[in-house]
C-alpha positions as CSV (number, residue, x, y, z in Angstrom):
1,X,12.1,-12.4,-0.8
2,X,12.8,-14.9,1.8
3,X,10.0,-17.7,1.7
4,X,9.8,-17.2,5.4
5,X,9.1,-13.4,5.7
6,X,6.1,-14.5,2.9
7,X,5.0,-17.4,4.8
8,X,4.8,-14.8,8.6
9,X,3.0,-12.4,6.1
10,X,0.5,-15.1,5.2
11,X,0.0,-15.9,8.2
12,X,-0.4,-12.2,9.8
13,X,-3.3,-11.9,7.1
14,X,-5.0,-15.1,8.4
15,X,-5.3,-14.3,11.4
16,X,-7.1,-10.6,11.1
17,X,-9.2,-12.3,8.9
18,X,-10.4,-15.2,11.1
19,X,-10.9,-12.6,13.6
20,X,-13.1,-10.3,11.2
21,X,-10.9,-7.6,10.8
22,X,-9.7,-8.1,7.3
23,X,-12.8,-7.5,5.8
24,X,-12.5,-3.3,6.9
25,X,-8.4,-3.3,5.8
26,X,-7.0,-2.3,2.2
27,X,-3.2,-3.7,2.1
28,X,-1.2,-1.4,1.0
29,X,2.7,-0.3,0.1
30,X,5.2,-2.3,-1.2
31,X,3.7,-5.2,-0.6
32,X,0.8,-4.8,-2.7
33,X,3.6,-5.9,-6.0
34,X,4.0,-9.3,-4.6
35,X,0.6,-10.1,-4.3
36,X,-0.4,-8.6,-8.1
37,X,1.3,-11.4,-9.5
38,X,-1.7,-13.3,-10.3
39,X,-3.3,-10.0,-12.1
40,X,-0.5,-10.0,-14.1
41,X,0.4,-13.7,-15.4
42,X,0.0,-13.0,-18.9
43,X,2.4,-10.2,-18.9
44,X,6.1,-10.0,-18.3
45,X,5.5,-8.8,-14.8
46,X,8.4,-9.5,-12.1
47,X,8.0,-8.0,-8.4
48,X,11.0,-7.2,-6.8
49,X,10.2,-7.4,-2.6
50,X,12.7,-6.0,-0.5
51,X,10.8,-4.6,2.8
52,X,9.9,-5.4,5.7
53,X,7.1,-2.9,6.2
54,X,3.5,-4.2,5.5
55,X,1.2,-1.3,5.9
56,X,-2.2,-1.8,6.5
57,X,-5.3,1.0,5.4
58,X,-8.2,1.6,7.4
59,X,-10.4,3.5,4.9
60,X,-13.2,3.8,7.3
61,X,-12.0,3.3,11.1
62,X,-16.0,3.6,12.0
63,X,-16.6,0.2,10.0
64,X,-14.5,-1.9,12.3
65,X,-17.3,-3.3,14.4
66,X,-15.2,-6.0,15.8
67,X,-12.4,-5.6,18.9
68,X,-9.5,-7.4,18.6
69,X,-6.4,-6.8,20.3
70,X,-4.3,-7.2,17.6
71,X,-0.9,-7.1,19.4
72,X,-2.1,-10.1,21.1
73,X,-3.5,-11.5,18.4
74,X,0.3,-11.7,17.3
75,X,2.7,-12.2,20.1
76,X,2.8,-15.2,19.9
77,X,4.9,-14.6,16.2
78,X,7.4,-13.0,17.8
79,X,5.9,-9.5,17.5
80,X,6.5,-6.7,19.8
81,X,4.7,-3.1,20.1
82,X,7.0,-0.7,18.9
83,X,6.8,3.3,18.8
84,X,8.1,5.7,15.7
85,X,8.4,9.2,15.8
86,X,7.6,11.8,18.4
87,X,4.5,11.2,18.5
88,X,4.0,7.8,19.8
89,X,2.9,5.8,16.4
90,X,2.6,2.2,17.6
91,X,3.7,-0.6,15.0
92,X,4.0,-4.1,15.6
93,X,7.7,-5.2,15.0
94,X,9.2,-8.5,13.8
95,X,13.1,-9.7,12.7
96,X,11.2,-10.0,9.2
97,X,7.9,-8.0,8.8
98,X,6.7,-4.6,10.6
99,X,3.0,-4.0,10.9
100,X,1.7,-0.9,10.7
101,X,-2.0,0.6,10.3
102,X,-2.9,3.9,8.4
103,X,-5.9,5.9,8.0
104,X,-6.7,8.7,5.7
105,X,-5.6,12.2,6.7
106,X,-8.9,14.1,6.7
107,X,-9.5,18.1,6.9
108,X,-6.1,20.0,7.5
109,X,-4.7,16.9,9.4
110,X,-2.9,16.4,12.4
111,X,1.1,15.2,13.6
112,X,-0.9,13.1,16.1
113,X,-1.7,9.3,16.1
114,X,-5.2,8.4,15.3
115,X,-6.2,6.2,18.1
116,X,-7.6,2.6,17.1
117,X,-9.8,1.4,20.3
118,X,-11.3,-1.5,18.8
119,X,-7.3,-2.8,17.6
120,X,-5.8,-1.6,20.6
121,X,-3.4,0.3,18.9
122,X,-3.1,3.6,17.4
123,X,-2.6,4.6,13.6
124,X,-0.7,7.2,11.0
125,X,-2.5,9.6,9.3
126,X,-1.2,10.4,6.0
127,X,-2.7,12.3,2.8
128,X,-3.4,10.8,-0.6
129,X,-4.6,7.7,1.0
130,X,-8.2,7.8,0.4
131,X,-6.8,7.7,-3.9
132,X,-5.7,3.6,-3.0
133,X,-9.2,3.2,-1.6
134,X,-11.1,4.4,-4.4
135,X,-10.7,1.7,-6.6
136,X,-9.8,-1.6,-4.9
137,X,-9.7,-5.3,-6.0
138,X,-9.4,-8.4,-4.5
139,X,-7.5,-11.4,-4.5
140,X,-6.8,-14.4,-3.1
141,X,-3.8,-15.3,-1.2
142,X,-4.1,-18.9,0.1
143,X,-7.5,-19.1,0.6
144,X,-7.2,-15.4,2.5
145,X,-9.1,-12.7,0.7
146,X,-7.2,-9.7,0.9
147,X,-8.2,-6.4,-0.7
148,X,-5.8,-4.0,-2.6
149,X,-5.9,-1.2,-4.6
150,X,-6.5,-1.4,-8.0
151,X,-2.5,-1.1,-9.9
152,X,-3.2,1.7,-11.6
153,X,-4.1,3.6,-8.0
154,X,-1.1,1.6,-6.7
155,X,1.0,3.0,-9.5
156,X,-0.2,6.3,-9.8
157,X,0.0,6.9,-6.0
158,X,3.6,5.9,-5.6
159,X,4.5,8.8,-7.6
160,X,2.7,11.9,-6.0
161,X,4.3,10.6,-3.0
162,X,7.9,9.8,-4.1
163,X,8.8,13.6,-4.6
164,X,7.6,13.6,-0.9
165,X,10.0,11.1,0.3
166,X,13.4,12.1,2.3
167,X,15.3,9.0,1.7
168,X,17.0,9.0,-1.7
169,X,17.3,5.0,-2.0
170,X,13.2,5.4,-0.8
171,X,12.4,7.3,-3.5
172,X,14.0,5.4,-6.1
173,X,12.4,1.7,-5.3
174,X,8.8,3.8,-5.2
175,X,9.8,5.3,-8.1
176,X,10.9,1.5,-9.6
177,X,7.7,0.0,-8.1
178,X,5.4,2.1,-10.2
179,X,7.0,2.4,-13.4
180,X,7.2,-1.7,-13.1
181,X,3.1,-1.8,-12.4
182,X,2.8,0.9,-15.3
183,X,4.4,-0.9,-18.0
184,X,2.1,-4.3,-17.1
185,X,-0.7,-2.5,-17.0
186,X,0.5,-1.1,-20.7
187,X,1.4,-4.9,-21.9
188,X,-1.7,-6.0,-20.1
189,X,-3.7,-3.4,-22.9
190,X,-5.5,-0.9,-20.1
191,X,-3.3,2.4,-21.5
192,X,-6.9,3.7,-21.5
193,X,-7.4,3.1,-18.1
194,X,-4.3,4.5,-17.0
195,X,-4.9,8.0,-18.9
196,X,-8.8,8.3,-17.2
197,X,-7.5,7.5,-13.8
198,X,-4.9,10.3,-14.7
199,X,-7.1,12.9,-16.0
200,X,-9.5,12.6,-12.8
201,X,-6.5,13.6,-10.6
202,X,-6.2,16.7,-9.3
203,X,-4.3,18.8,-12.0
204,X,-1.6,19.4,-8.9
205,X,-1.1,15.3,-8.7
206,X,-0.8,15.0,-12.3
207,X,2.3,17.5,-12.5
208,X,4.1,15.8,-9.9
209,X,3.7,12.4,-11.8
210,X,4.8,13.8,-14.9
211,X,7.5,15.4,-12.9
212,X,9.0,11.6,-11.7
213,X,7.9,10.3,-14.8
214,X,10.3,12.5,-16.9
215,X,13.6,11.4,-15.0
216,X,13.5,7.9,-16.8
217,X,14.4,7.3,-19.9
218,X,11.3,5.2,-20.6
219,X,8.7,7.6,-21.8
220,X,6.0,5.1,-23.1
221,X,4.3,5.8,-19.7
222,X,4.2,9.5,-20.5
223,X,3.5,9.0,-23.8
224,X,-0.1,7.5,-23.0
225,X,-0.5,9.9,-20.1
226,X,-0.5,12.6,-23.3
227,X,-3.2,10.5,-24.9
């Protein structure tokens, strides 16, 4: 990863901290594997960041007491608003990083964006979510406290959802991703861990794991997911 994109990250980070925001937001994605590096010094652990996408969760969009215009809070980094889909989903766009907020799909869920009055932008709604905020952690990223989901949610999550992906190359680096925060949990000695955050899945979520998990030729993952 280039030092710079890490460096505009940082700095993206700092800034909805300083303005209280941070406080209500769960990093998560890709990006989450970069910043587990400290969780995982004693183990052979070596995250592989090739995104520009930093997506943000907002577990509980009621908590944010603060308004902060948060495209303005960045322009001045170079980012502009930018829409994906039909829908209108607003993300905040950079050469080097894309910001983008989520919140957890609730009931039957809904194609439309959830709107975000006190960031002055909107959000996606997406399913599974509310697994990564179960079980945070945090950690500090120079000086900036930034809250992530515990690896083994991380982990876990990225494959119910990788079956779900459309882009082949997609699917593989989620697939990559978790196996990689699997096998450092393993070294790290929290197999046990691993198995009860599996068995308190729905029984649906655990097939489709077990599905991506049995495409690799690794199987010491599923071989502590069988107790």
């Amino acid at each position: 990863m280039e030092k710079s994109q890490y460096k505009l990250s940082l700095e993206v980070l700092g800034r909805l901290d300083r303005s209280g925001i941070l406080k209500n937001i769960v990093l998560v994605g890709s990006w989450c594997t970069l910043f587990y590096k400290d969780y995982f010094s004693d183990v052979d652990y070596r995250p592989v960041l090739k995104t520009r996408d930093m997506d943000l969760l907002v577990p509980q969009p009621a908590a944010l007491k603060v308004k902060t215009d948060v495209a303005q809070l960045l322009k001045d980094l170079g980012f502009v608003v930018g829409f994906t889909g039909t829908e209108g989903y607003i993300r905040l766009e950079h050469p080097e990083l894309i910001v983008e907020f989520l919140v957890p799909e609730k009931g039957r869920g809904t194609d439309k964006p959830y709107a975000l009055p006190q960031l002055g932008l909107n959000a996606q709604s997406l399913r599974f979510l509310e697994f990564l905020a179960q079980n945070t952690m945090t950690v500090m990223a120079e000086g900036i406290t930034v809250t992530l989901p515990h690896p083994v949610n991380f982990a876990l999550h990225k494959l119910v959802v990788t079956g779900r992906r459309r882009i082949p190359e997609k699917q593989t680096k989620d697939k990559q991703a978790a196996v990689a925060v699997l096998n450092a949990l393993i070294q790290k000695g929290q197999s046990a861990l691993i198995l009860e955050t599996f068995e308190a899945m729905p029984r649906r979520w655990q097939g489709m794991i077990k599905k991506q998990l049995a495409e690799i030729t690794d199987r010491s993952i599923l071989e502590v997911l069988e107790g």
